[in-house]
C-alpha positions as CSV (number, residue, x, y, z in Angstrom):
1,X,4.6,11.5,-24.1
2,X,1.0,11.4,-24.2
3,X,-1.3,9.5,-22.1
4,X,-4.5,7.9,-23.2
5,X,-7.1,6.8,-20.5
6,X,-7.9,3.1,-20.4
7,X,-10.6,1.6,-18.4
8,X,-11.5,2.6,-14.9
9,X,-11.0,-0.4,-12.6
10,X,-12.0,0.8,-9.0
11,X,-14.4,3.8,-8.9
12,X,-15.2,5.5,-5.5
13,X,-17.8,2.5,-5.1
14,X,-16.2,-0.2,-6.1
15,X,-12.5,1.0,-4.1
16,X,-15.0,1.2,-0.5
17,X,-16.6,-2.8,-1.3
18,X,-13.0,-3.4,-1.8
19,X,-11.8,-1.7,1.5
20,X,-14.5,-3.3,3.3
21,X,-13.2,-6.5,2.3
22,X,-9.6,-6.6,2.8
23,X,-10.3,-5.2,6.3
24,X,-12.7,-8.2,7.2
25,X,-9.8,-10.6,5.6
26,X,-7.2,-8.9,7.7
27,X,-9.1,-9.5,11.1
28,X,-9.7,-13.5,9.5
29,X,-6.4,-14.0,8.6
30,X,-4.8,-13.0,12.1
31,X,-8.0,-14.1,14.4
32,X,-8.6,-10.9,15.8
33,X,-7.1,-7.5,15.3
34,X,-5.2,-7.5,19.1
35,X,-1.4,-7.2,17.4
36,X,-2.1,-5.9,14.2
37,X,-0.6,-2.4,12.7
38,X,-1.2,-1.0,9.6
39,X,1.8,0.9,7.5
40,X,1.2,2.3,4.4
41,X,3.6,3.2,1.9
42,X,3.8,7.3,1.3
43,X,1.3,8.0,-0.5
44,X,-1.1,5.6,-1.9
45,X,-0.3,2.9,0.4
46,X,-0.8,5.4,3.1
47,X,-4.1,6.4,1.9
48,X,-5.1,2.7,1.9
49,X,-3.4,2.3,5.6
50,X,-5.4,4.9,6.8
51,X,-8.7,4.3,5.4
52,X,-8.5,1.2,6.8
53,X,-8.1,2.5,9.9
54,X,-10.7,4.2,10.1
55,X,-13.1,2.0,8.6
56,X,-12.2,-0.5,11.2
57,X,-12.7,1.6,14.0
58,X,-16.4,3.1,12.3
59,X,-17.5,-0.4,12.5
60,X,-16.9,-0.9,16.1
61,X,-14.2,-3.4,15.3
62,X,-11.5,-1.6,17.2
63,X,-8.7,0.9,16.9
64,X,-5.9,-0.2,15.0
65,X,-2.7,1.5,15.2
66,X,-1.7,3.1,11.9
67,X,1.4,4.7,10.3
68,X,3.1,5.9,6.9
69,X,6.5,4.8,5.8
70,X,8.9,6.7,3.3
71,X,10.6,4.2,1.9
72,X,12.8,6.8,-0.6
73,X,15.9,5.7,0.9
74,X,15.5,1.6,1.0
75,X,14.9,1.8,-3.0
76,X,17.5,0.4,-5.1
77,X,16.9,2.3,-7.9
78,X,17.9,5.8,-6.3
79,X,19.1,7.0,-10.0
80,X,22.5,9.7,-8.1
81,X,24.5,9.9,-5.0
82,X,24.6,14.0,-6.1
83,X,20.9,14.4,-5.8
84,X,19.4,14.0,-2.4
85,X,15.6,12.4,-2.3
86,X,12.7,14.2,-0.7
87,X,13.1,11.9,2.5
88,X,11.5,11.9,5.7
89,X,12.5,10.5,9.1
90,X,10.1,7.3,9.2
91,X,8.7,7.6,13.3
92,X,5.8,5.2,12.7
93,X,4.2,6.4,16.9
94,X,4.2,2.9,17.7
95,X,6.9,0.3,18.2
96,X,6.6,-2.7,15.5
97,X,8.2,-5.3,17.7
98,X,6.5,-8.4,17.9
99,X,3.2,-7.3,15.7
100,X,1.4,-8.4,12.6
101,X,2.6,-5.2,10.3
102,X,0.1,-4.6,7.5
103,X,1.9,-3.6,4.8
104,X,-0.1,-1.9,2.4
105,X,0.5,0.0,-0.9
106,X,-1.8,1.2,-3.5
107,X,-0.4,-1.1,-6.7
108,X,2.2,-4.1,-6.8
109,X,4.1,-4.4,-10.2
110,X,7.9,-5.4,-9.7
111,X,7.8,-5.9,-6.0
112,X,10.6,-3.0,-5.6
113,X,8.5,-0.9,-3.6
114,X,7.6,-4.1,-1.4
115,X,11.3,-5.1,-0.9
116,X,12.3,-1.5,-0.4
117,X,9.1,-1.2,2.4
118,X,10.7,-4.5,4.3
119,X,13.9,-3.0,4.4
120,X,12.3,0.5,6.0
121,X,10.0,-1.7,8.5
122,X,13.4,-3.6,9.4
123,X,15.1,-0.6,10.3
124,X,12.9,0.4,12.9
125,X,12.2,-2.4,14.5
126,X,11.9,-6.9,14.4
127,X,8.1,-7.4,13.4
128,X,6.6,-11.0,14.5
129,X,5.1,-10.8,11.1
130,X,4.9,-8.4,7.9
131,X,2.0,-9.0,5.7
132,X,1.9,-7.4,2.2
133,X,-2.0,-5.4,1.0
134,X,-2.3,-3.8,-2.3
135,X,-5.5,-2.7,-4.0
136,X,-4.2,-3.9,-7.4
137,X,-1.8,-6.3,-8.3
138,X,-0.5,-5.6,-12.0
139,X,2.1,-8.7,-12.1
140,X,5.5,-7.8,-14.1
141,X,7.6,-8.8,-11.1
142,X,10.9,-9.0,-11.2
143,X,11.6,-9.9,-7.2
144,X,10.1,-12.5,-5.5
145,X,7.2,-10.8,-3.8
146,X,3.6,-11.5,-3.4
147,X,0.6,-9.8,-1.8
148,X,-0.9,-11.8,1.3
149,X,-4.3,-9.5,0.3
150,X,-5.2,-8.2,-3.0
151,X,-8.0,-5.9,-3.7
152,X,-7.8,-6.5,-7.6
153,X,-5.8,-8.5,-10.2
154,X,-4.9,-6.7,-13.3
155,X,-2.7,-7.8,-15.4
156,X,-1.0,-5.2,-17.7
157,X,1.5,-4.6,-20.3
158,X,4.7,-2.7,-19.9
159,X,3.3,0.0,-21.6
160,X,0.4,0.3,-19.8
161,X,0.3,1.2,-15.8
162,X,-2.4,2.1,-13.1
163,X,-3.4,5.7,-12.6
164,X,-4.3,5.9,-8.9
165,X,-6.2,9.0,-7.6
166,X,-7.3,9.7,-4.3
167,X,-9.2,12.6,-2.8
168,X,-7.1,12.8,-0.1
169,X,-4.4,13.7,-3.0
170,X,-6.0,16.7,-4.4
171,X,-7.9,14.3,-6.9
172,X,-11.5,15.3,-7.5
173,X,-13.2,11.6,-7.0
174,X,-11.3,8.2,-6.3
175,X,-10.4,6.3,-8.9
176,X,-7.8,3.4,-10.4
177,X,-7.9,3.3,-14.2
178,X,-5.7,1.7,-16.9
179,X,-3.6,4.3,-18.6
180,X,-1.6,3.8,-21.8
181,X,1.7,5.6,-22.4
């Protein structure tokens, strides 16, 4: 099945105005950044998590404990008992118990990813709160989820989805473009 390329939606400029943002909204939202953690969802999410890390702790703003989650084994759409996932053991470094998670993932569509992220974050520990971040939200959902910060609305088609690519995953430049199958 071929792939044609749609329109780019978050170049390497645009994706840092955006981090920049969110990260200011996160510190807003929850007065301060004292109890916050930030979990990303492997891979994208992750990417996300960490950049906003360190983008908080460039500015001076503090250090904010961060983490990735592999949320293979909370999906509900594992396809075979007979064929074991690429899992890892989710040690996060830091106990979520009473703090604001940050939930963040690169694009929300159905809100299966989100759901199966809860369920990971629930197994190692009782949060005071979990807020969800995604760069873009796509819409399509087909669970009750919503992102507490978005970096972009996009609605798309069902035969269209978001090509995310990140430097720090072997791409050559960051980008988020529309892609048609």
């Amino acid at each position: 099945m071929e792939k044609k390329k749609g329109p780019v939606i978050l170049d390497e400029e645009s994706l840092a105005r955006t981090l920049v943002r969110l990260s200011h909204e996160i510190e807003e939202r929850n007065e301060g950044l004292d109890n916050v953690v930030l979990v990303g969802v492997r891979r994208g999410g992750e990417v996300v998590a960490r950049r906003l890390a360190a983008l908080i702790a460039r500015t001076g703003r503090g250090e904010v404990p961060c983490a990735g989650l592999d949320i293979t084994m909370a999906r509900d759409d594992l396809v075979s008992a007979f064929i074991l996932p690429d899992a890892r053991r989710n040690e996060l470094g830091f106990a979520p118990e009473g703090k604001t998670v940050v939930l963040c993932d690169d694009v929300l569509h159905t809100g299966r990813s989100a759901v199966a992220g809860i369920e990971a974050l629930f197994r190692l520990g009782r949060p005071a709160k979990i807020q969800l971040l995604v760069l873009v939200d796509r819409g399509g959902r087909e669970v009750p989820v919503r992102a507490d910060y978005v970096g972009k609305n996009v609605p798309t088609s069902k035969e269209e989805y978001i090509e995310v690519r990140f430097r720090e995953l072997g791409a050559g430049e960051d980008s988020l473009t529309i892609t048609r199958r």
